[in-house]
C-alpha positions as CSV (number, residue, x, y, z in Angstrom):
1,X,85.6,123.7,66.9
2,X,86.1,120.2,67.9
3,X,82.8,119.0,69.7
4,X,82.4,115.0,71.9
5,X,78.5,113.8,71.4
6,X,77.7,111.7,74.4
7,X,74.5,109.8,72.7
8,X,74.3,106.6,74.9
9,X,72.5,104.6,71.7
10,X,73.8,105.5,67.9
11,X,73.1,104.3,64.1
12,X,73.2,101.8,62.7
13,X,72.3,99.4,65.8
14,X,70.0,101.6,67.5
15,X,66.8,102.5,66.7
16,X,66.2,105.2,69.2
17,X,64.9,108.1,68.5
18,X,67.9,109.8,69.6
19,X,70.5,108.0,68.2
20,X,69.1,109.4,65.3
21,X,68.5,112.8,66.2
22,X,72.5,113.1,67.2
23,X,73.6,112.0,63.8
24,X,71.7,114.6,62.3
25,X,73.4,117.0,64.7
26,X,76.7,115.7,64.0
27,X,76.1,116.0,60.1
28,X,75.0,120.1,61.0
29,X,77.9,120.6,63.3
30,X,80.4,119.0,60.2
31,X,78.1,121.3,57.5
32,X,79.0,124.5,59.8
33,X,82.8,123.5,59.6
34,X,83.3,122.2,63.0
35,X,84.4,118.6,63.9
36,X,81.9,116.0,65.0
37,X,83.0,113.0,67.2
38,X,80.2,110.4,68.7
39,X,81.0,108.8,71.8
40,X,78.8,105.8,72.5
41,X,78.9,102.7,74.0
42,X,80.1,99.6,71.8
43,X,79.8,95.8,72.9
44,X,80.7,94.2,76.1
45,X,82.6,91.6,73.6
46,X,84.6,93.6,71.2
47,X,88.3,92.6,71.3
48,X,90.0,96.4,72.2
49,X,88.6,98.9,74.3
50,X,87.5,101.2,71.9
51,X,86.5,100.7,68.2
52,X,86.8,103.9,65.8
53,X,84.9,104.3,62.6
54,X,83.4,106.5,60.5
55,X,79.2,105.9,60.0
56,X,78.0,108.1,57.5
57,X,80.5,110.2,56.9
58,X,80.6,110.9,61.3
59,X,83.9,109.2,63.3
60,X,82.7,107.1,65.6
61,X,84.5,106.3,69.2
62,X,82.6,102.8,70.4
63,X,84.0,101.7,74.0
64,X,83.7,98.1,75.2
65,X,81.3,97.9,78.4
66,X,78.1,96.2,78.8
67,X,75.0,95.9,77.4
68,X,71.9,98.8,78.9
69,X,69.2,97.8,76.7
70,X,67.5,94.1,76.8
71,X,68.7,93.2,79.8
72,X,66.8,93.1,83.5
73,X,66.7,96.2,85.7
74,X,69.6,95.3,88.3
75,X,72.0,94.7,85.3
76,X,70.9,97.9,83.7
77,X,71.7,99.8,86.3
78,X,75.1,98.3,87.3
79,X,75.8,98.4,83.4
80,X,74.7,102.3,83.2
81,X,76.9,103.1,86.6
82,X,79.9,102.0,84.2
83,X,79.6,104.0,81.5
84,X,81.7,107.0,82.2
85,X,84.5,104.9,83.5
86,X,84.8,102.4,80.6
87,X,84.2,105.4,78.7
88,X,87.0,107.6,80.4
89,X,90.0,104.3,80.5
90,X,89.1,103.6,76.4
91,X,89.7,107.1,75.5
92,X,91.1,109.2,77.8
93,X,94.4,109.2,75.9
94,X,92.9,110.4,72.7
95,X,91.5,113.4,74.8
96,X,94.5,114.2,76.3
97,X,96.2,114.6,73.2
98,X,93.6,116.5,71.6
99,X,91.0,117.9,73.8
100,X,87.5,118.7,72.6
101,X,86.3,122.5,72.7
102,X,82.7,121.4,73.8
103,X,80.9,118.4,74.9
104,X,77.5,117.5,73.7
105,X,75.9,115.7,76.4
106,X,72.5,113.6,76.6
107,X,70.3,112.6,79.6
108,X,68.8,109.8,79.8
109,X,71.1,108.4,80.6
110,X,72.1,110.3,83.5
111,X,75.2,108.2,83.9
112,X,77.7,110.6,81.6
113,X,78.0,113.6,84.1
114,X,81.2,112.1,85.3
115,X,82.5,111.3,81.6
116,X,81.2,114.7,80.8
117,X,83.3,116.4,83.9
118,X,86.2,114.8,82.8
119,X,86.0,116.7,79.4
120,X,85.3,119.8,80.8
121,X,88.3,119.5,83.3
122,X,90.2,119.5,79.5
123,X,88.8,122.6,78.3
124,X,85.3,121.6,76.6
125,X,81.9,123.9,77.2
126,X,79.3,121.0,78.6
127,X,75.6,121.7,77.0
128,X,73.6,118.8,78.5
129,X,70.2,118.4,76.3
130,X,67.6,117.2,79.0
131,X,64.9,114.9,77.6
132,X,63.6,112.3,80.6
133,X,64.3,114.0,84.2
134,X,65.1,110.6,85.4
135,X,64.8,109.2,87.7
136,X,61.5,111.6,88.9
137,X,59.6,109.8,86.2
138,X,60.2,106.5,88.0
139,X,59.0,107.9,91.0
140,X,56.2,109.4,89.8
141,X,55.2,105.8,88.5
142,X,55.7,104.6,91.9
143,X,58.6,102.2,90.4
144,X,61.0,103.3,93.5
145,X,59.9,105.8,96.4
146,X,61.6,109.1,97.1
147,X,64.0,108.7,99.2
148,X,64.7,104.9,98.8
149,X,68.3,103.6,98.7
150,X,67.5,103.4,94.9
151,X,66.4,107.1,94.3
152,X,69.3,108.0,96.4
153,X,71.7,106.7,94.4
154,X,69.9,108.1,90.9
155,X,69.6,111.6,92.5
156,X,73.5,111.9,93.5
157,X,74.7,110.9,89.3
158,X,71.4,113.2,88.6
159,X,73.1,115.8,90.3
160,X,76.7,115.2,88.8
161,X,75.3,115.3,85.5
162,X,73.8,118.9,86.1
163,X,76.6,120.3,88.0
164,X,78.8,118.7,85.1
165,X,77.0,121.1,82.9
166,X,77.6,124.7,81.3
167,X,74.3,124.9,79.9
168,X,71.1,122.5,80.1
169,X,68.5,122.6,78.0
170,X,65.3,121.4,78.3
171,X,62.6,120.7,75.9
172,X,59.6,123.1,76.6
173,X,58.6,125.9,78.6
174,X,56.5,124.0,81.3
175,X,59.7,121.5,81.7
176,X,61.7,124.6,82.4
177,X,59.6,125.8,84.8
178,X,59.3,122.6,86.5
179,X,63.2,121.9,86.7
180,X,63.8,125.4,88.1
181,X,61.1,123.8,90.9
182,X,62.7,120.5,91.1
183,X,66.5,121.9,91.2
184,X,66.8,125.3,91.8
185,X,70.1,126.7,91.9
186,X,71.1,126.1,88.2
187,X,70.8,129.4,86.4
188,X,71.8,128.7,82.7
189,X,69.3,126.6,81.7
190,X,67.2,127.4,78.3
191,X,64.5,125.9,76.1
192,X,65.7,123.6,73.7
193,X,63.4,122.3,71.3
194,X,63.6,118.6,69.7
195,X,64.7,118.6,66.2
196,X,65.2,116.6,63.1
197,X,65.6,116.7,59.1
198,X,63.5,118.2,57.3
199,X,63.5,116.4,54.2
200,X,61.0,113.8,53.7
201,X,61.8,110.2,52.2
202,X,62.1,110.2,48.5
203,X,59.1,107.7,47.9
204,X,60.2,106.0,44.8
205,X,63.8,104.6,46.7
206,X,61.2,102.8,49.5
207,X,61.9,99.2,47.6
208,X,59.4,97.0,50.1
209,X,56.0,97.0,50.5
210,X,55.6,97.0,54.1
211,X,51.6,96.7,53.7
212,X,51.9,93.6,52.1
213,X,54.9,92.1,53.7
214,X,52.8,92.5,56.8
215,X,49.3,91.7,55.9
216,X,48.2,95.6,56.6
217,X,46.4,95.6,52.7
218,X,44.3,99.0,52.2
219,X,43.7,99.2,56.3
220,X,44.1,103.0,57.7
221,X,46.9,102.3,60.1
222,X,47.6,103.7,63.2
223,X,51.4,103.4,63.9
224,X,53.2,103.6,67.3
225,X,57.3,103.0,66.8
226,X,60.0,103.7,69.2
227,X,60.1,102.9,72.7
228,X,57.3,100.1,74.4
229,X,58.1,101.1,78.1
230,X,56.7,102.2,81.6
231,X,56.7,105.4,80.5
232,X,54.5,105.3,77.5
233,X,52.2,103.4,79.6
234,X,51.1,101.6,76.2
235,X,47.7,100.0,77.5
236,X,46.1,103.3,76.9
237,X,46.8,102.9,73.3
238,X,45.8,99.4,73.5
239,X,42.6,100.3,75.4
240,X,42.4,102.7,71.9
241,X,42.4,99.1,69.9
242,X,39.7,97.7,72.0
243,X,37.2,100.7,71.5
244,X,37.8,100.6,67.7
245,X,37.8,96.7,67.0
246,X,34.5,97.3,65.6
247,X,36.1,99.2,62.7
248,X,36.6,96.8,59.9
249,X,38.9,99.3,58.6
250,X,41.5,100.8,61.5
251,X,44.4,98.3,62.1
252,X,47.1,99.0,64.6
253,X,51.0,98.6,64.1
254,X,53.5,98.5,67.4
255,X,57.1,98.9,66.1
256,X,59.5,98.9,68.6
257,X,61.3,97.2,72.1
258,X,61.3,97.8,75.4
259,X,59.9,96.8,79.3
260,X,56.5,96.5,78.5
261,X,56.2,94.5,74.8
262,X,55.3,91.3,76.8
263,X,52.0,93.5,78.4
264,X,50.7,94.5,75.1
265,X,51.5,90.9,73.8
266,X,49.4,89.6,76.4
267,X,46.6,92.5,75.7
268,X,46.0,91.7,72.5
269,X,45.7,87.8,73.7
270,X,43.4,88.6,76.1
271,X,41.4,91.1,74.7
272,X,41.4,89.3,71.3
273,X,42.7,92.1,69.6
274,X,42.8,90.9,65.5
275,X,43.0,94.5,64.8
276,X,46.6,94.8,66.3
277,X,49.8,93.3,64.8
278,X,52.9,94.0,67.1
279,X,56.5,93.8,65.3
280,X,60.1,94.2,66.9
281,X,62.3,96.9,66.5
282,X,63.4,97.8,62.6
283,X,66.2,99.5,61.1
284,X,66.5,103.2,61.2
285,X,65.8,103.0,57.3
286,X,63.1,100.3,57.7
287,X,61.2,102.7,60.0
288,X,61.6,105.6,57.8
289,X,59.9,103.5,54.6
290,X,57.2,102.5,57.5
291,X,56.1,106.0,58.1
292,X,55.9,106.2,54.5
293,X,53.5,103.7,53.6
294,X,51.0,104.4,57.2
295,X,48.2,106.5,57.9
296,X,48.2,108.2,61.3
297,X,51.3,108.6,64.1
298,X,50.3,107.6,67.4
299,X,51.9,108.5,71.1
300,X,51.1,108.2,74.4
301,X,52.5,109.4,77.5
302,X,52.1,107.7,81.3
303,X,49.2,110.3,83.0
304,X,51.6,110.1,85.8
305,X,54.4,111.8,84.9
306,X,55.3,115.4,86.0
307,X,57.9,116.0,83.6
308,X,56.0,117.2,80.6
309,X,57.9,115.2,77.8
310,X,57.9,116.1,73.6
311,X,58.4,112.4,72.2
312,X,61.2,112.5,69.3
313,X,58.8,110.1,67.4
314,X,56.3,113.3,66.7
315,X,59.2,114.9,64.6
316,X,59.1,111.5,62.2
317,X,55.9,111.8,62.1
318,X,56.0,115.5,61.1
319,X,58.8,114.8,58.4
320,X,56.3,112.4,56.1
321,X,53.3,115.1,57.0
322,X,51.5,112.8,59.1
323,X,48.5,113.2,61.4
324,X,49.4,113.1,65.0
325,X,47.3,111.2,67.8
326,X,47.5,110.8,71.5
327,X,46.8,111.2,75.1
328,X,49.8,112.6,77.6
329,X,50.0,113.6,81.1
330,X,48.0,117.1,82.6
331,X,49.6,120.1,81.5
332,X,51.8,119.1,78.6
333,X,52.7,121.9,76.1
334,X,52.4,119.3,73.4
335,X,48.4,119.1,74.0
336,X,48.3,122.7,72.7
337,X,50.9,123.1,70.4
338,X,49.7,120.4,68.5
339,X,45.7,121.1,68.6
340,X,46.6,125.3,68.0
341,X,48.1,124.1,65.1
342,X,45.6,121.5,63.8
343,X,48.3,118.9,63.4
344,X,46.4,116.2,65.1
345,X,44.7,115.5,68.0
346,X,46.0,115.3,71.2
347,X,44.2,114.7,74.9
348,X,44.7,114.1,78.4
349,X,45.5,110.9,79.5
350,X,42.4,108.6,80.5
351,X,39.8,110.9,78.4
352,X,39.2,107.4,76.5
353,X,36.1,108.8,74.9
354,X,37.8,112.0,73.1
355,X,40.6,110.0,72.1
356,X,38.0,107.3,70.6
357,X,36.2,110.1,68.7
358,X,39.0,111.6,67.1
359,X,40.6,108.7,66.0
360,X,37.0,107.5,64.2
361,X,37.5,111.7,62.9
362,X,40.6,110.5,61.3
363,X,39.8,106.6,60.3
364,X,36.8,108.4,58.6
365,X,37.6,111.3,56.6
366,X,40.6,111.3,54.1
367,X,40.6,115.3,54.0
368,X,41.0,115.5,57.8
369,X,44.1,113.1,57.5
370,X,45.2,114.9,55.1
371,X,44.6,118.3,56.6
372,X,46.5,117.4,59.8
373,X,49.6,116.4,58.5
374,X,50.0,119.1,55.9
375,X,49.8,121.4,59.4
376,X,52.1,119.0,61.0
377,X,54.8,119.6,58.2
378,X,54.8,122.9,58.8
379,X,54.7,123.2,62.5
380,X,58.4,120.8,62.1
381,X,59.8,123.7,59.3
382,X,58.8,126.1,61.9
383,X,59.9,124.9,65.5
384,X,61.9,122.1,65.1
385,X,64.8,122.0,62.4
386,X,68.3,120.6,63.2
387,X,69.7,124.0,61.8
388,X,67.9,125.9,65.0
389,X,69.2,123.6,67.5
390,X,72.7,123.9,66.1
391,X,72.3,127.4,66.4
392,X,71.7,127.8,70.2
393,X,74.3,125.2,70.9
394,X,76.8,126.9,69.3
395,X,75.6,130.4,70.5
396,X,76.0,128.8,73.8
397,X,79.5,127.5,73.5
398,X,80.9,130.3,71.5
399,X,80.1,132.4,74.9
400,X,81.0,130.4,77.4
401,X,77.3,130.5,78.5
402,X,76.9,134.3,78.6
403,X,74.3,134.6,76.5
């Protein structure tokens, strides 16, 4: 079969967690015998409308229309509106001439559903693979109100996106629960777990010391990468820096972009934090050697949000069998799926103390580090391999959603 992947970030540029996580499901789809082709926006400059390539042995489809990431909130928006209508005029002749048989779709961004419609209207099944129920985490953060102008508008492509859809598939049981609440009315929607490659990174192809390149030396290093935004509400990890500047030993490394990188610049100013060292985003292969060469994989989730997110990042993590850490909102399956499985340690949002005391656990005793991510490797071979995503998607297409 001949499937469209609607990733609205992909490799090499992007360093999202999910740009990466569709190339590895395009490489499975293309190991199965079935034809991968991303879709994903390209520059607002390139000369023609759409730029084809192959990346890693994956074609490519990159349509000109502007930039959703580093620029201010107003432009985002208006930029994200566009999407599936740049998207639709730079390759709707391709379609036409040879339509897909299913459509890979990805919210956030929520901006696809008429893209995706479009493609369904030429035969492809639409699985949508809900991560963010945006925009009800905006609300929850009291960023817009419900009901505002603003949430009006996000609800109506919200809803195109998930009548757009065949199947939708969201990313734990509480999360499926709460979207039958939020939007009754959609009956095919299943549990989806995250995924990623299994195989760790050969350590003897790592060529640079990241350690020493960044003046980390022996220090146990606690590591949040990926996304620096709202929703991560990243002052409770840099609260977590405070409490332990009085450990010679813990150092804290920030890798990554987004909304609120100026907050925890200013944090560490004002707090005097010399136990944090902040760093912009890094390749996709850059990140991989960093997870290699660190101690213990941090996250942290705004105690705000309803949704009950699984951060892509734990999966790196997991792949280089490293201990997890971190606080998310109330009722989260990923507080107990990670402490039943003694993969790390993971608390409620705003229990400062606990979180304190198990990161000094960890800074402390080599055998607990150790311990933790040899569980955490082997809750990723057992919940959350590329292969067993693959196979509900295609279960799911192959039926036409009967199943």
């Amino acid at each position: 079969m001949r499937f469209a992947l609607l990733p609205d970030a992909y490799l090499p540029s992007s360093t999202l967690v999910h740009a990466k996580m569709f190339h590895e499901l395009a490489h499975e789809l293309q190991n199965r015998g079935h034809k991968a082709v991303v879709i994903t926006p390209g520059e607002p400059d390139q000369k023609t409308l759409l730029v084809e390539e192959i990346y890693d042995g994956v074609e490519v489809w990159r349509f000109r229309t502007g930039r959703t990431r580093g620029v201010g909130k107003v432009k985002r928006a208006l930029n994200e509106s566009l999407l599936s209508i740049n998207a639709w005029r730079a390759i709707c002749h391709k379609v036409k001439a040879e339509p897909f048989d299913g459509c890979i779709n990805y919210s956030p961004t929520i901006f696809f559903g008429p893209l995706a419609k479009k493609l369904k209207a030429h035969g492809a099944f639409v699985y949508l693979i809900l991560r963010d129920m945006f925009p009800q985490w905006v609300i929850d953060q009291g960023m817009i109100k419900e009901g505002s102008v603003i949430a009006r508008y996000f609800r109506y492509f919200e809803r195109l996106n998930y009548q757009a859809s065949d199947c939708i598939g969201v990313m734990s049981d509480a999360n499926l629960k709460l979207f039958h609440h939020l939007h009754p009315g959609y009956p095919n929607v299943k549990v989806l777990m995250n995924w990623a490659d299994t195989r760790p990174l050969i350590r003897e192809t790592v060529a640079t010391n990241w350690r020493d390149a960044w003046g980390l030396g022996d220090k146990i290093v606690f590591f949040y990468g990926g996304n620096i935004g709202h929703a991560q509400d990243m002052t409770n990890l840099m609260r977590l820096a405070r409490t332990m500047q009085s450990e010679q030993r813990a150092h804290f490394l920030f890798v990554g972009q987004g909304d609120e990188v100026e907050l925890i610049h200013q944090l560490k100013a004002e707090w005097q934090l010399d136990n944090v060292t902040i760093k912009p985003s890094v390749s996709q292969q850059v990140y991989r050697e960093l997870l290699t060469q660190i101690d213990i994989g941090l996250f942290s989730l705004s105690a705000k949000h309803t949704a009950h997110n699984f951060p892509g990042k734990l999966l790196g993590y997991m792949v280089e069998s490293l201990p997890i850490l971190g606080s998310v909102n109330a009722g989260n399956d990923v507080i107990d799926l990670i402490n039943n499985h003694s993969a790390g340690f993971v608390f409620e949002n705003g229990d400062d103390e606990a979180l304190s005391n198990a990161a000094k656990v960890l800074l402390l005793s080599p055998e607990q580090r150790m311990k933790c991510g040899e569980q955490a490797r082997a809750l990723l071979e057992s919940y959350f391999s590329v292969e067993s995503a693959v196979s509900q998607i295609l279960q799911q297409v192959q039926n036409r959603g009967a199943a």
